[in-house]
N, C-alpha and C positions, 0 to 999 in steps of 0.2 A: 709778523710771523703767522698769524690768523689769516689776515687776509689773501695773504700765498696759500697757504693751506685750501681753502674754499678757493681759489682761482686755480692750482692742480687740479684737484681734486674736479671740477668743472670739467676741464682741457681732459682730462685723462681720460673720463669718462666719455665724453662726445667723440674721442680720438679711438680708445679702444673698444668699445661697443662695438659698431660696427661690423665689427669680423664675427659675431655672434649673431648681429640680427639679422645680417644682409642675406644667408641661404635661408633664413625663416622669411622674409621678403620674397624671395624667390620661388620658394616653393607653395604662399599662399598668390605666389601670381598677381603682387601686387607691383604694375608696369605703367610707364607711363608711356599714352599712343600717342605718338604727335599729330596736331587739328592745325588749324588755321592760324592758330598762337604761337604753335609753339617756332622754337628757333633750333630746333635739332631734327633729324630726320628719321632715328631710328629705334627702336623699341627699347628702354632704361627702368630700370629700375627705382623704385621710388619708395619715399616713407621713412627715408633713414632718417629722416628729422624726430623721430622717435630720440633717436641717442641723444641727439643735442639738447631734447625737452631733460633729457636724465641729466644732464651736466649741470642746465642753468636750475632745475628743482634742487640737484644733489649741493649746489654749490650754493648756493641763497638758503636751504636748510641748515648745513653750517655754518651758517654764517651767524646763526641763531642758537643752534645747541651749544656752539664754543663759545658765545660770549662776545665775538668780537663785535654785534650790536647788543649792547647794551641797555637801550631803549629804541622806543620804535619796534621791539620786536614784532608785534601785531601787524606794523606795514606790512614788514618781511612776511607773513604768513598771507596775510592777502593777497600781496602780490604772487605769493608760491600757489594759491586758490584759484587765481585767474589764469597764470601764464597755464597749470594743470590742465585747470576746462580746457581752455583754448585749444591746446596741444588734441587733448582728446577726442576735441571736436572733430579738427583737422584730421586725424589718424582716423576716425569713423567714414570722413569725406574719401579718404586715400581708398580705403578698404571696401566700401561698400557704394557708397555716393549718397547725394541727396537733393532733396528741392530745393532750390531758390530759396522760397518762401520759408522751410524749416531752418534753414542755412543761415540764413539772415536775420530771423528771430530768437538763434538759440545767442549767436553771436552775441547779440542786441541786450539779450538774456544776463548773457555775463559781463556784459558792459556797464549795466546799470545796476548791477547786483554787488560786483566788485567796487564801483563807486561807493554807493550806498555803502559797502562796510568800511571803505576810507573814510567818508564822510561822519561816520558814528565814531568812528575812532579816533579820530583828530578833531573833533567836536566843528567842524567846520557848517554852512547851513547849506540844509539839502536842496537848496536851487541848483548847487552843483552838481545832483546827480546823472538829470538827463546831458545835460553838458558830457560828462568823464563819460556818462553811457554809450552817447551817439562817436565822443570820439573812439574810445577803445574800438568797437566795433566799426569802424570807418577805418581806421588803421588797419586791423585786422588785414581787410577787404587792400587797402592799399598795399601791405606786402605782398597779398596774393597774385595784386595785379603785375608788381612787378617783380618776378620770381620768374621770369624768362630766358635769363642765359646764365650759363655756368659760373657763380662765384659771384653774384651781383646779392646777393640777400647775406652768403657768409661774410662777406666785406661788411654788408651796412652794417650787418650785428656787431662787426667789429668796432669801425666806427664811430656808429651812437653809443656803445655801450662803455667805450675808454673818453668819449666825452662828455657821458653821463657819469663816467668816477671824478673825470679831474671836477666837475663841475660840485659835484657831493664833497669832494675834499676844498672847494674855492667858498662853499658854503656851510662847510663843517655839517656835513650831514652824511656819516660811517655810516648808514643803509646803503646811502645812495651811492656812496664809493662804491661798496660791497656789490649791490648788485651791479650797474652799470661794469664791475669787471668780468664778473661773473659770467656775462653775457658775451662780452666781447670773448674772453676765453675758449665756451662753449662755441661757437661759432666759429671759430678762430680752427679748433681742431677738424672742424669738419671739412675746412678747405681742401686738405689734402684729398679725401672720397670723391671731392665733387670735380676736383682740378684734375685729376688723376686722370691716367690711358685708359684704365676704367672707370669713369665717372657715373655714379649716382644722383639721384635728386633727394633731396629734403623733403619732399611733398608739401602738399598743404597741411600735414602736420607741423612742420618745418616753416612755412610761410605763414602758419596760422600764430605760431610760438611767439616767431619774430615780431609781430605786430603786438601781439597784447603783451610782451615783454617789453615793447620801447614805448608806446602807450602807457602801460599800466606804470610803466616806474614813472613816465610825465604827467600823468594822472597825479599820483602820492605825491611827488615831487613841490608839482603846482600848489596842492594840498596844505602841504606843509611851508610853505613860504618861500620856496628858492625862485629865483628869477626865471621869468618867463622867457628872455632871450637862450640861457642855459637848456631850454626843453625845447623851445621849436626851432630853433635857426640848424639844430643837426639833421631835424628830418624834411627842411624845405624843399630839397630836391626831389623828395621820395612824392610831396605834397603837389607840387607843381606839373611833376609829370602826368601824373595820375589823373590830376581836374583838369589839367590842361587838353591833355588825352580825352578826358572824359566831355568838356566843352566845346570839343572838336567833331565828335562823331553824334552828339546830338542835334548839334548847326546842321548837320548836313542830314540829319533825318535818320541815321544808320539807329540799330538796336543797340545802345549802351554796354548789353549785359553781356553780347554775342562772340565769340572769342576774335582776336582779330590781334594784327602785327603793326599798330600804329603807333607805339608807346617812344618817347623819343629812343632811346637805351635799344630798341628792337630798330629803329631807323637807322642808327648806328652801323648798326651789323649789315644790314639793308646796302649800305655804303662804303663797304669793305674792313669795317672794323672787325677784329676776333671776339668772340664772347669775353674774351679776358681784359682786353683793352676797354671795349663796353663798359665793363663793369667797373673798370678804371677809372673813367670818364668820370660816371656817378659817380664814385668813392670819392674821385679827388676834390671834387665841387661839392661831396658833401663835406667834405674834411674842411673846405674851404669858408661854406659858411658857419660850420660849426663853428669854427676857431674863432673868429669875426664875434659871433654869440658870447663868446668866455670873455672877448676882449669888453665888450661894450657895455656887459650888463654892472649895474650898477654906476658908470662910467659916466662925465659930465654931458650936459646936453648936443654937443659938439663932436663929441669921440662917437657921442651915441650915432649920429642922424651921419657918421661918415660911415661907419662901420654898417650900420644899416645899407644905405646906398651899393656899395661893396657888394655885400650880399647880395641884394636885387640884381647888380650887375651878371656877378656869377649863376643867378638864376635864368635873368635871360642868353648869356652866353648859353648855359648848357642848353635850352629850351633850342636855339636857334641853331646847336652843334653841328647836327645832320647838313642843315643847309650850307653852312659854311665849309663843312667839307669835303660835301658833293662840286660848291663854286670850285675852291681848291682844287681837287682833281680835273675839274675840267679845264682850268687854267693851264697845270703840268703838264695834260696831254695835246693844248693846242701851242704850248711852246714845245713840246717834245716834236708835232706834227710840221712847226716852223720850222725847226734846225731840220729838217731832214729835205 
């Protein structure tokens, strides 16, 4: 009953917001121009990922004043410290903008600062901190990067966030239920803004949330003992793109940092996929190795090293999507241009 409460409570929040902050959006003219990245063509509104920061804070705070963690409260409160900054960060970035260099160090900032108080708090030893540091903030930066067509960041939150509960309940760890639902909730509700005839963006308020929220709960997670395969195997797709992306344009000498449509998810569309199916794509191959992760962790040597394989498969398939279904349609059309 608690943990409904706190997962309403989320959902309603990320759902009805909205209609309150979207004309204050508006009116401080806060829009998103499309550049060289983007996959949309015309002037959006942006930042509503404000509401969704109120869902996943409002609903991981109850989660804490009811009782329904019991201990570990302190996680929950860090994690409500970090996913906050984060959020605020991001919301500064939407609003006003910033450098590189400040951008990256506040990040950085709250990466190693949020560790560090996991770290003092679960008495773990602080070799871990630049670790949780450099990852939060790597993450971050990877939802940022892929945050390019409609529904692909609300999905993942979904996603990661209902296989970080079952995983919290596979490991008897009621935070990790709690938040990982919390998340996907919040998330969840925002679908409908962004899928919508008038669709909104999340911003990098929004992109910035998502990251240190799947982060930071894999961080504490890691922290506390729960299996390693249960935290990364759901965000490998988000990982693979991204470096892989990122691997690709530094071979060839381009600017790393420089905005650009080469992310596989953006080739997708490139290819006549919809933003929605795109986002599909991701989802279903993240669902795919996530679930693989549940199965194998703790699992004998055997289930382990299949279910891995598995995995790697569904990562190169996805990696290799675009090409295979560019081959594809040019097949259809020269069997289409033979029958005629």
């Amino acid at each position: 009953m608690l943990l409904a409460l706190c997962i309403a409570a989320a959902f309603l929040a990320s759902l009805l917001l909205p209609f309150l902050f979207i004309p204050f959006l508006r009116r401080l003219g806060v829009l998103d121009i499309p550049n060289e990245r983007s996959s949309h063509t015309k002037v959006i509104i942006r930042g509503v990922g404000v509401t969704i920061a109120a869902g996943v804070l409002l609903g991981m705070s109850l989660s804490v004043l009811t009782g329904l963690v019991p201990v570990d409260r302190s996680v929950v409160l860090i994690l409500v410290a970090v996913i906050g900054c984060a959020s605020l960060l991001g919301w500064i970035e939407d609003f006003r903008g910033l450098s590189v260099r400040v951008r990256a160090g506040l990040q950085l900032a709250i990466g190693l600062l949020g560790t560090a108080a996991l770290v003092w708090t679960m008495e773990q030893s602080y070799w871990w901190v630049p670790v949780g540091g450099l990852f939060i903030a790597a993450y971050i930066n990877v939802a940022n990067f892929m945050d390019g067509v409609n529904g692909i960041s609300g999905l993942h939150g979904v996603a990661v966030g209902v296989l970080y509960a079952v995983a919290g309940m596979l490991s008897d760890h009621i935070w990790l239920t709690a938040a990982g639902a919390v998340t996907a909730a919040a998330f969840a509700a925002f679908l409908p803004w962004n899928l919508g005839r008038g669709s909104v963006f999340m911003g990098d308020v929004g992109s910035y949330l998502l990251g240190a929220s799947v982060a930071g709960i894999a961080v504490a997670a890691f922290l506390a003992g729960v299996d390693v395969e249960y935290l990364l195997f759901p965000i490998m797709i988000y990982l693979a793109d991204t470096f892989s992306t990122l691997l690709l344009r530094v071979s060839r000498g381009e600017r790393w940092y420089a905005a650009h449509r080469q992310h596989v998810y953006q080739r997708l569309t490139d290819v006549g996929l919809s933003h929605l199916q795109s986002a599909g794509v991701v989802t279903a191959c993240t669902v795919l190795t996530g679930t693989a992760g549940l199965l194998i962790a703790g699992a004998a040597d055997g289930v382990k090293l299949t279910g891995s394989l598995f995995a790697v498969a569904v990562v190169v398939f996805y990696l290799c999507s675009p090409r295979i279904l560019r081959t594809r349609q040019a097949r259809v059309r020269a069997v289409g241009n033979t029958g005629r």
